[in-house]
C-alpha positions in Angstrom: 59.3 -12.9 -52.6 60.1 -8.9 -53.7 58.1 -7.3 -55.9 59.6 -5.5 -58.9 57.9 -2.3 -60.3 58.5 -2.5 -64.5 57.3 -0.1 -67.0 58.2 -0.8 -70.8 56.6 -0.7 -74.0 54.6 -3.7 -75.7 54.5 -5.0 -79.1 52.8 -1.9 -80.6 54.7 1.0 -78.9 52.3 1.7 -76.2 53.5 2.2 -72.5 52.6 -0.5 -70.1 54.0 -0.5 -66.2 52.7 -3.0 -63.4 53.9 -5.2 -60.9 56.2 -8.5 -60.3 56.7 -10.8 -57.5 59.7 -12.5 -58.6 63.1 -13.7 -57.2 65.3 -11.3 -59.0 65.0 -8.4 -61.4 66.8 -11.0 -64.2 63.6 -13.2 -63.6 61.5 -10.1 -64.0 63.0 -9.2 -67.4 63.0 -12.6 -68.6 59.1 -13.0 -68.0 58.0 -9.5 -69.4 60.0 -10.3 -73.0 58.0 -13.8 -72.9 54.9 -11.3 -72.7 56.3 -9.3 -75.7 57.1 -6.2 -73.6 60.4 -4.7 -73.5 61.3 -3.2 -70.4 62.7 -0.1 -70.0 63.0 0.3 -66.2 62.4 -2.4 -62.9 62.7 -1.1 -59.9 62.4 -3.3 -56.8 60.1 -2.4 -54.0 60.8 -1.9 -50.4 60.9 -4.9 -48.4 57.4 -3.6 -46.4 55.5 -2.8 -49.3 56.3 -6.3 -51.0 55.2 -8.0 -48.0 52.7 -5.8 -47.0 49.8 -8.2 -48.6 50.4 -11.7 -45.8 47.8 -14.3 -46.3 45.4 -14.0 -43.8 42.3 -16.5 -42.2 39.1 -14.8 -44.3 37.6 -12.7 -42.2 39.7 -12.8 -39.0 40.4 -9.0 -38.9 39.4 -7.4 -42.2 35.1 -6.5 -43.8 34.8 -10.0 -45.2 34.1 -13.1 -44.2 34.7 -15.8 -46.3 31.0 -16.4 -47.7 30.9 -12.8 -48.7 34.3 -13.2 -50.2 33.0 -16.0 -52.2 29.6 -14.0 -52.8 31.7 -10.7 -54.1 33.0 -12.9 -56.2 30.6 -14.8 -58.1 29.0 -11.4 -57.9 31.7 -9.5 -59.9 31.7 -12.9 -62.6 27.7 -12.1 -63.1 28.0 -8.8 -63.4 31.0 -8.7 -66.0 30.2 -11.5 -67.8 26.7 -9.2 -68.1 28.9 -6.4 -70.0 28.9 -4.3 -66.7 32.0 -2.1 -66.5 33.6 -2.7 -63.1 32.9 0.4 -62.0 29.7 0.1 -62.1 29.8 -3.4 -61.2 31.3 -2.3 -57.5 28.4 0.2 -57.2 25.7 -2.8 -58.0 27.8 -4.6 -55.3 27.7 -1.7 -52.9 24.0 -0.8 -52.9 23.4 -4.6 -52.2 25.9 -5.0 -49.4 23.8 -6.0 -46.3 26.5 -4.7 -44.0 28.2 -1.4 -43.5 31.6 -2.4 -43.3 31.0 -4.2 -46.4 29.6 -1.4 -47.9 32.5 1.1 -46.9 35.0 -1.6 -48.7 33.0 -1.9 -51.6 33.3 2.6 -51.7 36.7 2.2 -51.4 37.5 -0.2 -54.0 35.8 2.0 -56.3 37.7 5.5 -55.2 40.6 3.8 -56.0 39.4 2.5 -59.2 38.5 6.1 -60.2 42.2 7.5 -59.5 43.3 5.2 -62.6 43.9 1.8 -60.6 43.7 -1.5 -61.8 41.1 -3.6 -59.8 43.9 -5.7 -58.5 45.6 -2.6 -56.8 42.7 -1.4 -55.2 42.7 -5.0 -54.1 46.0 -5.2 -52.8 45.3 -2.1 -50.8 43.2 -4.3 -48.4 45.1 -7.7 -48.0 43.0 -8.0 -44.6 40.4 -9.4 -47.0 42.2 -10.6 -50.3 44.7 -12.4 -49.8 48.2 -12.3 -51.7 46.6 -15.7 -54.3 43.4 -13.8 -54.9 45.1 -10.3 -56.0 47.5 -12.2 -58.2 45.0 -14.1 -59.6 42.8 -11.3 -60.4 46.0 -9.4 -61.6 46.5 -12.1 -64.3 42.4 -12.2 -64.6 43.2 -8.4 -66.3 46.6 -8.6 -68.1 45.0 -11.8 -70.0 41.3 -10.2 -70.7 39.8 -13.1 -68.3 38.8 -11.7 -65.5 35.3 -12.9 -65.7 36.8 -16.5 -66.1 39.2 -16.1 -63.2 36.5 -14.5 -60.5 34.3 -17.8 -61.4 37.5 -20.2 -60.7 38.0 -18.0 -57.2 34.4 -18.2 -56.0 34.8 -22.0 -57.1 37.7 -22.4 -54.7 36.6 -20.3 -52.3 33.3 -22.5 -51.9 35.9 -25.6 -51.4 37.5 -23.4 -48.7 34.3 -22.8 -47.1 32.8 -26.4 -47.7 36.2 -27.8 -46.1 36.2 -25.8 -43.1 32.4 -26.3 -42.3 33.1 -30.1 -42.4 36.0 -29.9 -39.7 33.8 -27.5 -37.6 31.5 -30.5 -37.9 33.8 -32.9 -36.9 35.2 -31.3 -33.8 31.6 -29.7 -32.5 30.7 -33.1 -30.6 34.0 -33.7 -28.8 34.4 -30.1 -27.8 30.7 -29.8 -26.7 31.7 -32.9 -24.2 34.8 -31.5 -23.1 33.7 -28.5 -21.9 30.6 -30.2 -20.2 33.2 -32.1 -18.2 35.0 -29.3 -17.5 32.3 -27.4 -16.1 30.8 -30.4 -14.0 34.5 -30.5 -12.5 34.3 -27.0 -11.4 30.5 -27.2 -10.0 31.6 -30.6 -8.4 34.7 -29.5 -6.8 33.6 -26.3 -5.6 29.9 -26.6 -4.4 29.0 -30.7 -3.8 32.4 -32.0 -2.1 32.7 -29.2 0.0 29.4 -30.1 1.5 30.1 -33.8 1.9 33.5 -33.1 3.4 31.4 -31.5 6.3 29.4 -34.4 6.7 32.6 -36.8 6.9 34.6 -34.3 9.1 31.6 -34.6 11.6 31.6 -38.1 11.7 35.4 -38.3 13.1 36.1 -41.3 10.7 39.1 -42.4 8.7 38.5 -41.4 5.4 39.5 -43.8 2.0 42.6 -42.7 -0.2 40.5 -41.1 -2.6 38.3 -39.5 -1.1 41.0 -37.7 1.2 42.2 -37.0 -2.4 39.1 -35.1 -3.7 38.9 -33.4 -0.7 42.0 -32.6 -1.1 41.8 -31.1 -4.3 38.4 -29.2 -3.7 39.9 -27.4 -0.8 43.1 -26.4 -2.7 40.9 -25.3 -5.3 38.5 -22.9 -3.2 41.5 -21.4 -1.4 43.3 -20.4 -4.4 41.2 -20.2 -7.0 42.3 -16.6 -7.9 45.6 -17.8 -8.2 44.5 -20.9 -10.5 42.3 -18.2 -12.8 45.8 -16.0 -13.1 48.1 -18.7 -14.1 45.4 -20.1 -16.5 45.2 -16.8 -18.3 48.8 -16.3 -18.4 49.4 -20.0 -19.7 46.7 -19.4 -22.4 48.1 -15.7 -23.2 51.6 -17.1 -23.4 51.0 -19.8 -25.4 48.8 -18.2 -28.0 52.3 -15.8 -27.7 54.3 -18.1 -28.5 52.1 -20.0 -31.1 52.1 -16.5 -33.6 55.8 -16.3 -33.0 57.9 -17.4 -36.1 59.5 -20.4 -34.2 57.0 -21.5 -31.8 54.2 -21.9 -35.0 56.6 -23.8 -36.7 57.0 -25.9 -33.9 53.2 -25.9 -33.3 52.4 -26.7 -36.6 54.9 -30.2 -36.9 53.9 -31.3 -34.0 50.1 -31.1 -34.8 51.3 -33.4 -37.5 52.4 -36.1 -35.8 49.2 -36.5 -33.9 47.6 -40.0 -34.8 44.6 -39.1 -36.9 44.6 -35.8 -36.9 48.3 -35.3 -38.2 47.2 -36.8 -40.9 44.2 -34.9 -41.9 45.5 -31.5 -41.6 48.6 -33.0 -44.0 46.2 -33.8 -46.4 43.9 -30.9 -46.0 47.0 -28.5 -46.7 48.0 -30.5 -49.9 44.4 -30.7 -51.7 44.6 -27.0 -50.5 47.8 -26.6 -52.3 46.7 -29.1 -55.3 44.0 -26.9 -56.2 45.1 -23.6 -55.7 47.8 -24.3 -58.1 45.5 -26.4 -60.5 43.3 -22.8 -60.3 47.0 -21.0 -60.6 48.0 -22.5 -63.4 44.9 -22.5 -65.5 44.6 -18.8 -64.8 48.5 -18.1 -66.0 49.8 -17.4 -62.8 53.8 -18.3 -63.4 54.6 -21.4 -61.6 57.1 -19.9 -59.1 54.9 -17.0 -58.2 52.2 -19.4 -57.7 53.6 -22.3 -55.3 55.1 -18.9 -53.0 51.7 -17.2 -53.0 49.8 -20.8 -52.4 52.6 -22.1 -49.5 51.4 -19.1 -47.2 47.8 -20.7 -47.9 48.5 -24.3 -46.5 47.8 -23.1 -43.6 50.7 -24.9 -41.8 54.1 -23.2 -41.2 55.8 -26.6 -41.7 54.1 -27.7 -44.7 54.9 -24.3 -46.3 58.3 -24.2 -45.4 58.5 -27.6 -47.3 56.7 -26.0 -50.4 58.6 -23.3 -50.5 61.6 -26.1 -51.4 59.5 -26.8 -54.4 59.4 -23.0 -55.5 62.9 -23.1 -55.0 63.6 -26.4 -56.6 62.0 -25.1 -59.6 63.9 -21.4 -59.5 66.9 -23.7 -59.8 65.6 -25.5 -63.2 63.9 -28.6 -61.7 60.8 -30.2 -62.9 57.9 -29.6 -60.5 57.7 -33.3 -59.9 61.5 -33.7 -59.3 61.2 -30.6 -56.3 57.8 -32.4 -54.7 59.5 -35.3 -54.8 62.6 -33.3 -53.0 60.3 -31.5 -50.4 59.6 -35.3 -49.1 55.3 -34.0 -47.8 53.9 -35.7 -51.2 53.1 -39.7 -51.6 54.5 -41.7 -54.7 50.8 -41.9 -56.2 50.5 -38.2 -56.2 54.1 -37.7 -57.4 53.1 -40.3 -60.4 50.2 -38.1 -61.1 52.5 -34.9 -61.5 54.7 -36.5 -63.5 52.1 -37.7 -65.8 50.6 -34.2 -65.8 53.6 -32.8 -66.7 54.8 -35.7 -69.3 51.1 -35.1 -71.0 50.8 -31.3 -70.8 47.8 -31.9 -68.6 49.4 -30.6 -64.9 46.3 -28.6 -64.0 43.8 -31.4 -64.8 45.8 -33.8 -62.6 46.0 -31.4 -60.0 42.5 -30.7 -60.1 42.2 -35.0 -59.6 44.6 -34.9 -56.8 42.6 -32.2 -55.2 40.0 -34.3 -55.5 41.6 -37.2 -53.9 42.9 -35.5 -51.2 39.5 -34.1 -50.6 37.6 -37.6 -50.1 40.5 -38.3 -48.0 40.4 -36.2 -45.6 36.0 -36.5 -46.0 36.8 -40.3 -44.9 39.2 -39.1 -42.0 36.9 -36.8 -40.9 34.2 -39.2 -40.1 36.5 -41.7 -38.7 37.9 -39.1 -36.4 33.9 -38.8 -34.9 34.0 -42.6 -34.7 37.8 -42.7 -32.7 36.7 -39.8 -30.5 33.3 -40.4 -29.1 34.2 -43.9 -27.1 37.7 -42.2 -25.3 35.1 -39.1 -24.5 32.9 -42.3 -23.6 35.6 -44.2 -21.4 36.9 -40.2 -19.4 33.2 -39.7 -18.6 33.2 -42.8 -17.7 36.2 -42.9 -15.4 34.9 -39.5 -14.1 31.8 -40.3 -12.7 33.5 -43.7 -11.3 36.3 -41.6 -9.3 33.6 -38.8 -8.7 31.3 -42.0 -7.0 34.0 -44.1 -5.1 34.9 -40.9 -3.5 31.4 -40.0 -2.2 29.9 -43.0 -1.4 32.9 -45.2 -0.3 32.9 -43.3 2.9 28.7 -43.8 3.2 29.1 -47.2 2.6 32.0 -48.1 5.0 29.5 -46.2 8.0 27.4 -48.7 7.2 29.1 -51.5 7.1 30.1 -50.6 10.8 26.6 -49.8 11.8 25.7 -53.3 10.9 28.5 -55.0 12.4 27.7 -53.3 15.6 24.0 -54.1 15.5 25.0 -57.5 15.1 
Protein backbone atom coordinates (compact mmCIF):
# COMPACT_ATOMS: atom_id res chain seq x y z
CA UNK A 1 0.00 0.00 0.00
CA UNK A 2 1.82 3.67 -0.61
CA UNK A 3 2.54 5.76 1.97
CA UNK A 4 1.46 9.45 1.88
CA UNK A 5 3.55 12.10 3.71
CA UNK A 6 0.84 14.88 5.22
CA UNK A 7 1.52 17.90 7.11
CA UNK A 8 -1.44 20.21 8.25
CA UNK A 9 -2.56 21.99 11.16
CA UNK A 10 -4.86 20.46 14.05
CA UNK A 11 -7.71 21.82 15.92
CA UNK A 12 -5.67 24.46 17.78
CA UNK A 13 -3.42 25.85 14.94
CA UNK A 14 -0.40 23.94 15.73
CA UNK A 15 1.54 22.14 12.84
CA UNK A 16 1.44 18.41 12.71
CA UNK A 17 3.06 16.21 9.71
CA UNK A 18 3.49 12.24 9.75
CA UNK A 19 2.88 9.40 7.74
CA UNK A 20 -0.10 7.27 5.84
CA UNK A 21 -0.31 3.96 4.33
CA UNK A 22 -3.43 4.37 2.47
CA UNK A 23 -4.84 3.49 -1.03
CA UNK A 24 -5.02 7.01 -2.34
CA UNK A 25 -4.25 10.54 -1.34
CA UNK A 26 -8.43 11.09 -1.15
CA UNK A 27 -8.39 8.29 1.57
CA UNK A 28 -5.52 10.13 3.26
CA UNK A 29 -7.47 13.38 3.41
CA UNK A 30 -10.56 11.87 4.37
CA UNK A 31 -8.88 10.14 7.52
CA UNK A 32 -6.80 13.14 8.78
CA UNK A 33 -10.23 15.52 8.89
CA UNK A 34 -11.81 12.52 10.94
CA UNK A 35 -8.66 13.22 13.22
CA UNK A 36 -9.54 17.05 13.24
CA UNK A 37 -6.48 18.08 11.15
CA UNK A 38 -6.68 19.91 8.07
CA UNK A 39 -4.24 19.15 5.64
CA UNK A 40 -2.32 21.39 3.86
CA UNK A 41 -0.03 19.23 1.74
CA UNK A 42 0.23 15.03 1.03
CA UNK A 43 2.75 13.99 -0.85
CA UNK A 44 3.06 10.30 -1.86
CA UNK A 45 6.27 8.47 -1.27
CA UNK A 46 8.38 6.55 -3.66
CA UNK A 47 7.41 3.20 -4.34
CA UNK A 48 10.92 1.82 -2.41
CA UNK A 49 10.52 3.84 0.55
CA UNK A 50 6.72 2.69 1.07
CA UNK A 51 7.69 -0.77 0.82
CA UNK A 52 10.86 -0.56 2.24
CA UNK A 53 9.41 -2.01 5.77
CA UNK A 54 8.27 -6.13 4.34
CA UNK A 55 7.23 -8.30 7.12
CA UNK A 56 9.88 -10.42 7.98
CA UNK A 57 10.31 -14.02 10.21
CA UNK A 58 11.62 -12.30 13.79
CA UNK A 59 14.94 -12.72 13.92
CA UNK A 60 15.82 -14.27 10.52
CA UNK A 61 18.30 -11.50 9.44
CA UNK A 62 17.99 -8.58 11.72
CA UNK A 63 19.43 -8.03 16.05
CA UNK A 64 16.26 -9.55 17.45
CA UNK A 65 14.95 -12.64 17.89
CA UNK A 66 11.57 -12.99 18.73
CA UNK A 67 11.89 -13.41 22.68
CA UNK A 68 13.90 -10.26 22.80
CA UNK A 69 11.38 -8.63 20.68
CA UNK A 70 8.78 -9.60 23.04
CA UNK A 71 11.22 -8.74 26.00
CA UNK A 72 11.96 -5.01 24.48
CA UNK A 73 8.59 -4.76 24.58
CA UNK A 74 7.14 -5.47 27.81
CA UNK A 75 10.33 -3.71 28.74
CA UNK A 76 9.41 -0.35 27.17
CA UNK A 77 5.50 -0.88 28.78
CA UNK A 78 7.36 -1.14 32.40
CA UNK A 79 9.44 1.45 31.95
CA UNK A 80 6.82 4.08 30.53
CA UNK A 81 4.11 3.15 32.39
CA UNK A 82 7.02 3.97 35.40
CA UNK A 83 6.99 7.73 34.03
CA UNK A 84 10.35 7.09 32.18
CA UNK A 85 10.82 9.31 29.17
CA UNK A 86 11.71 7.05 26.17
CA UNK A 87 14.83 8.28 25.91
CA UNK A 88 15.82 7.32 28.78
CA UNK A 89 13.81 4.27 28.68
CA UNK A 90 16.05 2.97 25.45
CA UNK A 91 19.27 3.71 27.55
CA UNK A 92 17.74 1.47 30.65
CA UNK A 93 17.15 -1.07 27.78
CA UNK A 94 20.60 -0.69 26.33
CA UNK A 95 22.80 -1.05 29.50
CA UNK A 96 20.78 -4.35 30.11
CA UNK A 97 21.07 -5.79 26.64
CA UNK A 98 22.97 -9.15 27.07
CA UNK A 99 24.08 -8.95 23.51
CA UNK A 100 26.05 -6.50 21.37
CA UNK A 101 24.03 -6.47 18.41
CA UNK A 102 21.24 -5.78 20.62
CA UNK A 103 22.95 -3.24 22.26
CA UNK A 104 24.07 -1.38 19.00
CA UNK A 105 20.15 -1.41 18.01
CA UNK A 106 19.06 -0.26 21.14
CA UNK A 107 22.07 3.05 20.43
CA UNK A 108 20.59 3.56 17.34
CA UNK A 109 17.11 3.80 18.18
CA UNK A 110 18.00 6.41 20.55
CA UNK A 111 20.32 8.64 17.97
CA UNK A 112 17.51 8.77 15.94
CA UNK A 113 15.21 9.72 18.67
CA UNK A 114 17.52 12.58 19.52
CA UNK A 115 17.47 14.10 15.77
CA UNK A 116 13.53 14.86 16.63
CA UNK A 117 12.11 11.30 15.53
CA UNK A 118 9.17 9.73 16.67
CA UNK A 119 9.82 6.27 18.28
CA UNK A 120 7.97 4.74 15.41
CA UNK A 121 10.40 6.19 12.73
CA UNK A 122 13.40 5.19 14.37
CA UNK A 123 11.48 1.90 14.28
CA UNK A 124 10.75 1.87 10.72
CA UNK A 125 14.33 2.46 10.13
CA UNK A 126 15.03 -1.15 11.00
CA UNK A 127 12.09 -3.35 9.57
CA UNK A 128 14.67 -6.42 9.75
CA UNK A 129 13.35 -6.50 13.41
CA UNK A 130 9.94 -4.60 13.54
CA UNK A 131 7.90 -5.54 11.31
CA UNK A 132 5.48 -3.22 9.16
CA UNK A 133 2.15 -4.25 12.16
CA UNK A 134 4.49 -3.42 15.06
CA UNK A 135 5.60 0.19 13.71
CA UNK A 136 2.06 0.95 12.87
CA UNK A 137 0.87 -0.08 15.91
CA UNK A 138 3.33 1.75 17.88
CA UNK A 139 2.76 4.76 15.47
CA UNK A 140 -0.96 4.88 16.61
CA UNK A 141 0.45 3.80 20.40
CA UNK A 142 1.84 7.80 20.00
CA UNK A 143 -0.66 9.79 17.98
CA UNK A 144 -3.43 8.47 20.61
CA UNK A 145 -1.14 8.95 24.01
CA UNK A 146 -1.26 4.92 24.54
CA UNK A 147 1.77 3.81 23.87
CA UNK A 148 2.24 2.16 27.18
CA UNK A 149 -1.13 0.35 26.47
CA UNK A 150 -0.19 -0.62 22.94
CA UNK A 151 3.57 -2.09 23.79
CA UNK A 152 1.65 -4.45 26.56
CA UNK A 153 -0.92 -5.70 23.69
CA UNK A 154 2.40 -6.29 21.38
CA UNK A 155 4.40 -8.27 23.85
CA UNK A 156 0.93 -10.08 24.52
CA UNK A 157 0.83 -11.14 20.89
CA UNK A 158 4.16 -11.57 20.45
CA UNK A 159 4.20 -14.22 23.41
CA UNK A 160 1.24 -16.06 21.24
CA UNK A 161 3.61 -15.88 18.32
CA UNK A 162 6.38 -17.39 20.27
CA UNK A 163 4.02 -19.89 22.32
CA UNK A 164 2.54 -21.04 18.68
CA UNK A 165 5.73 -21.61 17.01
CA UNK A 166 7.37 -23.54 20.05
CA UNK A 167 4.33 -25.88 19.94
CA UNK A 168 4.79 -26.77 16.11
CA UNK A 169 8.61 -27.06 16.68
CA UNK A 170 7.27 -29.63 19.13
CA UNK A 171 5.23 -31.33 16.95
CA UNK A 172 7.55 -31.92 14.07
CA UNK A 173 10.95 -32.63 16.43
CA UNK A 174 9.95 -36.51 16.62
CA UNK A 175 9.18 -37.23 13.06
CA UNK A 176 12.16 -35.22 11.74
CA UNK A 177 14.52 -36.80 14.40
CA UNK A 178 13.35 -40.30 12.77
CA UNK A 179 13.69 -39.21 9.36
CA UNK A 180 16.96 -38.27 9.36
CA UNK A 181 18.06 -41.42 11.44
CA UNK A 182 16.73 -43.31 8.47
CA UNK A 183 18.41 -41.35 6.29
CA UNK A 184 21.63 -41.74 7.65
CA UNK A 185 21.30 -45.61 8.32
CA UNK A 186 20.64 -45.71 4.43
CA UNK A 187 23.83 -44.00 3.63
CA UNK A 188 25.99 -46.13 6.33
CA UNK A 189 24.08 -49.22 5.02
CA UNK A 190 24.56 -48.70 1.36
CA UNK A 191 27.94 -47.58 1.41
CA UNK A 192 29.90 -49.57 4.07
CA UNK A 193 27.66 -53.09 5.06
CA UNK A 194 26.31 -54.20 1.45
CA UNK A 195 29.42 -53.59 -0.13
CA UNK A 196 30.97 -56.08 2.09
CA UNK A 197 28.37 -58.71 1.67
CA UNK A 198 28.30 -58.30 -1.99
CA UNK A 199 32.02 -59.69 -1.79
CA UNK A 200 30.92 -62.56 0.12
CA UNK A 201 28.11 -63.46 -2.51
CA UNK A 202 30.27 -62.62 -5.57
CA UNK A 203 32.77 -65.35 -4.15
CA UNK A 204 30.31 -67.81 -3.76
CA UNK A 205 29.41 -67.89 -7.72
CA UNK A 206 25.59 -68.19 -6.88
CA UNK A 207 22.45 -66.70 -8.39
CA UNK A 208 21.58 -64.07 -6.37
CA UNK A 209 17.51 -63.19 -5.33
CA UNK A 210 15.74 -60.08 -7.14
CA UNK A 211 16.32 -58.00 -4.34
CA UNK A 212 19.24 -58.43 -3.36
CA UNK A 213 20.71 -58.03 -7.02
CA UNK A 214 18.66 -54.78 -6.34
CA UNK A 215 20.50 -53.44 -3.31
CA UNK A 216 23.52 -54.33 -4.67
CA UNK A 217 22.59 -52.70 -7.32
CA UNK A 218 21.93 -49.53 -5.81
CA UNK A 219 25.00 -49.53 -3.29
CA UNK A 220 27.29 -49.84 -6.27
CA UNK A 221 25.64 -47.03 -8.24
CA UNK A 222 25.86 -45.07 -5.20
CA UNK A 223 29.75 -45.45 -4.41
CA UNK A 224 30.55 -44.81 -8.04
CA UNK A 225 28.81 -41.64 -8.27
CA UNK A 226 28.28 -40.34 -5.25
CA UNK A 227 29.89 -36.91 -6.17
CA UNK A 228 27.50 -36.67 -8.78
CA UNK A 229 24.50 -37.55 -6.37
CA UNK A 230 25.94 -34.79 -3.65
CA UNK A 231 25.94 -32.11 -6.85
CA UNK A 232 22.52 -32.70 -8.08
CA UNK A 233 21.31 -32.82 -4.34
CA UNK A 234 22.65 -29.32 -3.66
CA UNK A 235 21.45 -27.97 -6.89
CA UNK A 236 17.83 -29.52 -6.35
CA UNK A 237 17.81 -28.06 -2.77
CA UNK A 238 19.36 -24.55 -4.02
CA UNK A 239 16.90 -24.41 -6.81
CA UNK A 240 14.09 -25.16 -4.99
CA UNK A 241 14.62 -22.88 -2.01
CA UNK A 242 15.03 -20.50 -5.48
CA UNK A 243 12.13 -21.05 -6.58
CA UNK A 244 10.20 -21.16 -3.22
CA UNK A 245 11.23 -17.13 -2.41
CA UNK A 246 10.21 -16.40 -5.91
CA UNK A 247 6.84 -14.49 -6.16
CA UNK A 248 5.09 -17.39 -8.18
CA UNK A 249 6.73 -20.43 -7.03
CA UNK A 250 5.74 -19.39 -3.00
CA UNK A 251 2.38 -18.87 -4.03
CA UNK A 252 2.38 -22.14 -5.50
CA UNK A 253 4.34 -23.55 -2.45
CA UNK A 254 2.11 -22.13 -0.11
CA UNK A 255 -1.51 -23.63 -1.66
CA UNK A 256 -0.28 -26.65 -2.10
CA UNK A 257 0.97 -26.99 1.59
CA UNK A 258 -2.61 -26.49 2.06
CA UNK A 259 -4.02 -29.21 0.60
CA UNK A 260 -1.91 -31.60 2.48
CA UNK A 261 -4.25 -33.91 4.75
CA UNK A 262 -3.66 -32.68 8.32
CA UNK A 263 -1.27 -30.42 7.86
CA UNK A 264 -3.15 -28.14 5.28
CA UNK A 265 -5.37 -27.73 7.62
CA UNK A 266 -3.34 -26.57 10.57
CA UNK A 267 -1.29 -24.05 8.88
CA UNK A 268 -4.99 -22.63 7.50
CA UNK A 269 -5.99 -22.21 10.86
CA UNK A 270 -2.72 -21.17 12.31
CA UNK A 271 -2.67 -18.19 9.68
CA UNK A 272 -6.30 -17.13 10.56
CA UNK A 273 -6.13 -17.07 14.55
CA UNK A 274 -2.86 -15.21 13.45
CA UNK A 275 -4.91 -12.84 11.44
CA UNK A 276 -7.95 -12.94 14.15
CA UNK A 277 -5.82 -11.57 16.67
CA UNK A 278 -3.65 -9.23 15.08
CA UNK A 279 -6.57 -7.40 13.98
CA UNK A 280 -8.57 -7.90 17.37
CA UNK A 281 -4.93 -6.12 18.74
CA UNK A 282 -5.34 -3.67 15.40
CA UNK A 283 -8.43 -2.63 16.13
CA UNK A 284 -8.37 -2.04 19.85
CA UNK A 285 -5.18 -0.03 19.31
CA UNK A 286 -7.01 2.30 16.38
CA UNK A 287 -5.18 1.07 13.68
CA UNK A 288 -7.80 1.94 10.61
CA UNK A 289 -9.28 -1.21 9.32
CA UNK A 290 -7.84 -1.11 5.82
CA UNK A 291 -4.37 -0.40 6.98
CA UNK A 292 -4.69 -3.09 9.37
CA UNK A 293 -5.98 -6.29 7.29
CA UNK A 294 -2.81 -5.06 4.52
CA UNK A 295 -0.23 -4.85 7.28
CA UNK A 296 -1.73 -8.23 9.06
CA UNK A 297 -2.06 -10.25 5.41
CA UNK A 298 1.79 -10.05 4.98
CA UNK A 299 1.80 -11.62 8.63
CA UNK A 300 -0.25 -14.91 7.83
CA UNK A 301 2.61 -16.25 6.87
CA UNK A 302 1.15 -17.92 3.68
CA UNK A 303 1.31 -16.16 0.24
CA UNK A 304 -2.07 -17.71 -0.56
CA UNK A 305 -3.89 -16.98 2.38
CA UNK A 306 -2.74 -13.29 2.07
CA UNK A 307 -3.54 -12.96 -1.33
CA UNK A 308 -7.16 -13.92 -0.18
CA UNK A 309 -7.03 -11.31 2.71
CA UNK A 310 -5.92 -8.80 0.77
CA UNK A 311 -9.67 -9.36 -1.07
CA UNK A 312 -10.99 -8.41 2.30
CA UNK A 313 -8.92 -5.09 2.44
CA UNK A 314 -10.16 -4.55 -0.79
CA UNK A 315 -13.66 -5.52 -0.31
CA UNK A 316 -13.83 -3.12 2.43
CA UNK A 317 -11.97 -0.05 0.27
CA UNK A 318 -14.95 -0.61 -1.96
CA UNK A 319 -17.65 -0.02 1.06
CA UNK A 320 -18.33 -3.63 2.15
CA UNK A 321 -18.81 -4.77 5.59
CA UNK A 322 -15.82 -6.74 6.87
CA UNK A 323 -18.07 -9.76 7.20
CA UNK A 324 -19.57 -9.37 3.64
CA UNK A 325 -15.50 -9.33 2.15
CA UNK A 326 -14.54 -12.59 4.56
CA UNK A 327 -17.30 -14.06 3.43
CA UNK A 328 -16.12 -13.02 -0.34
CA UNK A 329 -12.42 -14.08 0.19
CA UNK A 330 -14.06 -17.83 0.58
CA UNK A 331 -10.65 -18.94 3.62
CA UNK A 332 -13.21 -18.24 6.67
CA UNK A 333 -15.97 -20.97 7.97
CA UNK A 334 -19.73 -19.95 8.47
CA UNK A 335 -19.26 -20.11 12.42
CA UNK A 336 -16.49 -17.62 12.30
CA UNK A 337 -18.30 -15.52 9.60
CA UNK A 338 -21.40 -15.58 12.25
CA UNK A 339 -19.12 -14.38 14.90
CA UNK A 340 -17.93 -11.25 12.70
CA UNK A 341 -21.23 -10.42 11.90
CA UNK A 342 -22.26 -10.42 15.41
CA UNK A 343 -19.23 -8.44 16.29
CA UNK A 344 -19.93 -6.04 13.94
CA UNK A 345 -23.95 -6.05 14.54
CA UNK A 346 -23.03 -5.44 18.48
CA UNK A 347 -20.07 -3.04 18.22
CA UNK A 348 -18.02 -5.72 19.90
CA UNK A 349 -15.58 -6.84 16.55
CA UNK A 350 -12.40 -6.87 18.50
CA UNK A 351 -13.83 -8.96 21.47
CA UNK A 352 -15.14 -11.62 18.89
CA UNK A 353 -11.99 -11.56 17.25
CA UNK A 354 -10.12 -12.01 20.26
CA UNK A 355 -12.77 -15.37 20.78
CA UNK A 356 -12.12 -16.52 17.31
CA UNK A 357 -8.41 -16.25 17.96
CA UNK A 358 -8.98 -18.25 20.61
CA UNK A 359 -10.80 -20.91 18.83
CA UNK A 360 -8.55 -21.14 16.20
CA UNK A 361 -5.85 -21.46 18.68
CA UNK A 362 -7.24 -24.75 20.51
CA UNK A 363 -7.70 -25.84 17.10
CA UNK A 364 -4.83 -26.06 15.81
CA UNK A 365 -3.48 -27.18 19.85
CA UNK A 366 -5.91 -30.29 19.03
CA UNK A 367 -4.29 -30.76 15.40
CA UNK A 368 -1.12 -30.55 16.62
CA UNK A 369 -1.28 -33.41 18.85
CA UNK A 370 -3.22 -35.52 16.46
CA UNK A 371 -0.58 -34.83 13.93
CA UNK A 372 2.13 -36.68 16.59
CA UNK A 373 -0.50 -39.51 16.82
CA UNK A 374 -0.96 -39.84 12.63
CA UNK A 375 2.78 -39.54 12.21
CA UNK A 376 4.53 -41.89 14.51
CA UNK A 377 2.83 -45.34 13.20
CA UNK A 378 3.63 -44.40 9.11
CA UNK A 379 7.35 -43.49 10.61
CA UNK A 380 6.55 -46.93 12.42
CA UNK A 381 5.36 -49.01 9.30
CA UNK A 382 8.80 -47.22 6.75
CA UNK A 383 11.06 -48.36 9.50
CA UNK A 384 9.44 -51.16 9.40
CA UNK A 385 9.44 -51.93 5.72
CA UNK A 386 13.17 -50.76 5.89
CA UNK A 387 14.73 -53.10 8.00
CA UNK A 388 12.35 -55.93 6.22
CA UNK A 389 13.88 -55.00 2.58
CA UNK A 390 17.25 -54.18 4.35
CA UNK A 391 16.94 -58.15 5.92
CA UNK A 392 15.45 -60.16 2.90
CA UNK A 393 18.26 -58.79 0.94
CA UNK A 394 21.08 -59.98 3.30
CA UNK A 395 19.97 -63.02 4.55
CA UNK A 396 17.88 -64.46 1.65
CA UNK A 397 21.02 -65.27 -0.04
CA UNK A 398 22.55 -66.99 3.44
CA UNK A 399 19.66 -68.80 3.75
CA UNK A 400 19.23 -70.21 0.18
CA UNK A 401 23.28 -71.56 0.75
CA UNK A 402 21.88 -73.35 3.28
CA UNK A 403 19.19 -74.79 2.10
CA UNK A 404 21.52 -76.37 -0.58
CA UNK A 405 24.11 -77.36 1.87
CA UNK A 406 21.53 -79.49 3.51
CA UNK A 407 19.95 -80.91 0.55
CA UNK A 408 23.36 -82.10 -0.52
CA UNK A 409 24.26 -83.58 2.91
CA UNK A 410 21.24 -85.42 2.61
Amino acid sequence: MPTFRYSGRDASGAQVSGDLEVASSELAASLLAGRGIIPLRIEAQPEAEAERAPWKLFGERGHLTLTELQIFSQQMHALLRAGLPILRSLGAIQESATRPPVAQLMGDIGASLDQGNELSAALRRHPDDFPSLYVAMVRVGEQTGRLDTVLKRLAEWLAFERDTRERVKAAVRYPTFVVIAMMAAMLVINLFVIPRFANVYQSMQVELPLITRVLIGFSGFMIAWWPLMLAAAAATVFGFRRWRVSEAGGLAWDRLMLRVPVIGRILHNAALGRFARSMSMALRSGVPVPQSIHLIAQAVGNAFMSRRLERVRTGIERGESLHRACAAAGVFNPLVLQMISVGEESGTLDEMLEHMADFYAHDVDYDLKRLSSAIEPILIVLLGGMVLVLALGVFLPIWDLGQAAMRRGA
